[in-house]
C-alpha positions as CSV (number, residue, x, y, z in Angstrom):
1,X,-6.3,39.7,11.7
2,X,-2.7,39.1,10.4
3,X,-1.1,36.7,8.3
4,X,2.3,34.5,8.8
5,X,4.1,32.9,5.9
6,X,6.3,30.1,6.8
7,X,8.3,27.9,4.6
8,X,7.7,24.4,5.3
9,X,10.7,21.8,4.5
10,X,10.0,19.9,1.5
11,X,9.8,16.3,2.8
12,X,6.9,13.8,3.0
13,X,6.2,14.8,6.6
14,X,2.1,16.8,7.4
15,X,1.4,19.9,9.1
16,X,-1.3,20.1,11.5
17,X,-1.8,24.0,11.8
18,X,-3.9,25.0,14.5
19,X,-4.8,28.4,15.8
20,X,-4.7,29.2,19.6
21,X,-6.6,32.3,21.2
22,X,-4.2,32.6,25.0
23,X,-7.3,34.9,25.9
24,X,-9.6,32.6,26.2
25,X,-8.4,29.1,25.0
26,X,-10.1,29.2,21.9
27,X,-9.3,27.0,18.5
28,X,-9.4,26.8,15.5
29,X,-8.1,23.8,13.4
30,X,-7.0,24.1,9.8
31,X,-6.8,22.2,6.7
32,X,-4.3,19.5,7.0
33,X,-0.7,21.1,5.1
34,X,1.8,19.1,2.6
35,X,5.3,20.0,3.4
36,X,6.9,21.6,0.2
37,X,6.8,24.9,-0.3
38,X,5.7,28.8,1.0
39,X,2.3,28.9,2.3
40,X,0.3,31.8,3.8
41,X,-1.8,31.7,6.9
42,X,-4.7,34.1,7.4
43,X,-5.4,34.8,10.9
44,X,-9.1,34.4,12.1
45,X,-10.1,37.9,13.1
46,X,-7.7,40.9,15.2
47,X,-7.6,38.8,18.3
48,X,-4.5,37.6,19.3
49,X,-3.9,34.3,17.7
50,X,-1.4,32.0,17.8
51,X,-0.2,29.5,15.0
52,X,1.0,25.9,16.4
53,X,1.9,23.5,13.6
54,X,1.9,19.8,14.7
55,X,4.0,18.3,12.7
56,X,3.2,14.5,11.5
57,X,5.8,12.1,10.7
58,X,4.1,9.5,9.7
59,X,5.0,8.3,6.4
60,X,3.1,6.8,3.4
61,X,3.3,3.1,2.7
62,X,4.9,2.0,-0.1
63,X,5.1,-1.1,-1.7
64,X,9.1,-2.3,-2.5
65,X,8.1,-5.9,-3.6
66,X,7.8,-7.2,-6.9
67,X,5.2,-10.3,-7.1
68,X,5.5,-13.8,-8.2
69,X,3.7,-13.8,-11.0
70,X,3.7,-17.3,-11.7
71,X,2.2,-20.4,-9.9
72,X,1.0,-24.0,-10.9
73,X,-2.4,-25.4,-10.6
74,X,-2.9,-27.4,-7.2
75,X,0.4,-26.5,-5.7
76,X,0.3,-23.7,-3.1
77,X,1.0,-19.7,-4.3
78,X,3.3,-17.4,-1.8
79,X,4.1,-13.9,-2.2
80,X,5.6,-12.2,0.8
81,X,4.0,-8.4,0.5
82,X,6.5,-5.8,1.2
83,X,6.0,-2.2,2.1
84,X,7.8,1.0,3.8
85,X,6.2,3.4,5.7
86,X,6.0,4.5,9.4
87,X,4.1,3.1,10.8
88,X,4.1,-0.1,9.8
89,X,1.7,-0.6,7.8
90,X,-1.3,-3.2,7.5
91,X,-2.3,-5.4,4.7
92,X,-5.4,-6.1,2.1
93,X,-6.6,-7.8,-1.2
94,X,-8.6,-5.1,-2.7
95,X,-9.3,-7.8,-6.1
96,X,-8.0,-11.3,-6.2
97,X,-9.2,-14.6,-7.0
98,X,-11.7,-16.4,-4.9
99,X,-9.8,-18.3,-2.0
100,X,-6.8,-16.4,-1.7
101,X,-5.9,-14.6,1.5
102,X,-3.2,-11.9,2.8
103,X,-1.9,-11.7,6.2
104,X,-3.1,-8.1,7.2
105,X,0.5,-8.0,9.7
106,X,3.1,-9.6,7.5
107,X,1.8,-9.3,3.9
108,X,1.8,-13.2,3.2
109,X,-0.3,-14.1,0.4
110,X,-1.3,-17.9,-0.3
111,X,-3.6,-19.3,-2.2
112,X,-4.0,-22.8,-3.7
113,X,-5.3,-22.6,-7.5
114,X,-7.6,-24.9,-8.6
115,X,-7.5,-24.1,-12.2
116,X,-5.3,-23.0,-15.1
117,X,-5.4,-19.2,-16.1
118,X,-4.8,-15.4,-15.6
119,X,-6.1,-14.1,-12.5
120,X,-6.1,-10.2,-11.3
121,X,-4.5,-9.2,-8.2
122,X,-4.5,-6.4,-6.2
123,X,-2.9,-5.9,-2.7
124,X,-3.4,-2.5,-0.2
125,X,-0.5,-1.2,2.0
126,X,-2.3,1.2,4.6
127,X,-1.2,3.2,7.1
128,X,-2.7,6.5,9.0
129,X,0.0,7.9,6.3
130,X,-1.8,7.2,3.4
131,X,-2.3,4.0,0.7
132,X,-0.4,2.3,-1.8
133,X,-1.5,-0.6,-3.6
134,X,0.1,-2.8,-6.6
135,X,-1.9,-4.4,-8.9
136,X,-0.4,-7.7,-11.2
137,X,-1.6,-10.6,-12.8
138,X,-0.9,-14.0,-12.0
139,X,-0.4,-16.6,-14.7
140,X,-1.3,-20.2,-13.4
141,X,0.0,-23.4,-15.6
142,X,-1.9,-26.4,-15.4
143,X,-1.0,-29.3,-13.5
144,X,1.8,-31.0,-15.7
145,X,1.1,-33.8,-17.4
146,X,3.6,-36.8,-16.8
147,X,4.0,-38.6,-20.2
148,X,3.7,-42.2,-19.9
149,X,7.3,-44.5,-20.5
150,X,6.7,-45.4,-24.1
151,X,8.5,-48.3,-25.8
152,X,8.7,-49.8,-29.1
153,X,9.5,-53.2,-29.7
154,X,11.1,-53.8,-33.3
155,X,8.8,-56.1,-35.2
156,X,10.9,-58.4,-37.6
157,X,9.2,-58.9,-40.7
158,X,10.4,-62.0,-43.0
């Protein structure tokens, strides 16, 4: 069999190569292709084959938020996850502390802390384009402390 060389454009986009036999229908898939760069494709045998290339558009998530990385014992945490990618992609905690939740179609994260500390946090963006994920650490005061009204009466000494 012979070869083709093609130059594929270098953007994020896949290539699905497939080769076609028009004798008798046959195919053969290959390896999934990155765009970016000169690559060679060996034909299967002397047959008459035919190289499609399906090209996939879809493109990886990634995350374009940055987190709030602070919250306050016993009042209520909120970061709104944002992400690229096409399609839209879906959303996860991968490692965060217990309680918390994400909001796999809008990226909303809330939790309510219940104590003081630094917890680990680590959200997924996923589409059939790939995975990104960001990983931070919230810092969580503890529930202020409202000094009580203190007054001092002057004692006259004689």
């Amino acid at each position: 069999g012979g070869s083709i060389k093609l130059v594929l454009g270098d953007d994020e986009n896949k290539y699905d190569p497939i080769w076609f036999n028009p004798r008798d229908g046959a195919i053969i898939e290959i390896d999934l292709v990155l765009g970016g760069g000169e690559v060679e494709f060996n034909a299967p045998d002397a047959n008459d084959w035919v190289l499609l290339l399906r090209v996939d558009q879809s493109k990886r998530p990634v995350i374009t938020s940055d987190p709030e990385a602070e919250a306050t014992q016993g009042e209520i945490y909120h970061y709104l996850v944002q992400a690229s990618g096409e399609p839209a992609p879906s959303f996860s905690l991968i490692d965060s502390p217990t309680g918390m939740t994400i909001n796999p179609g809008t990226g909303l994260i809330e939790w309510l802390p219940s104590s003081s500390g630094i917890f680990q946090v680590e959200v997924q963006a996923e589409n059939i384009g790939g995975t990104d994920t960001q990983l931070y650490f919230l810092d969580v005061s503890p529930i202020p402390v409202q000094e009580e009204n203190t007054y001092y009466i002057p004692l006259i000494h004689k």
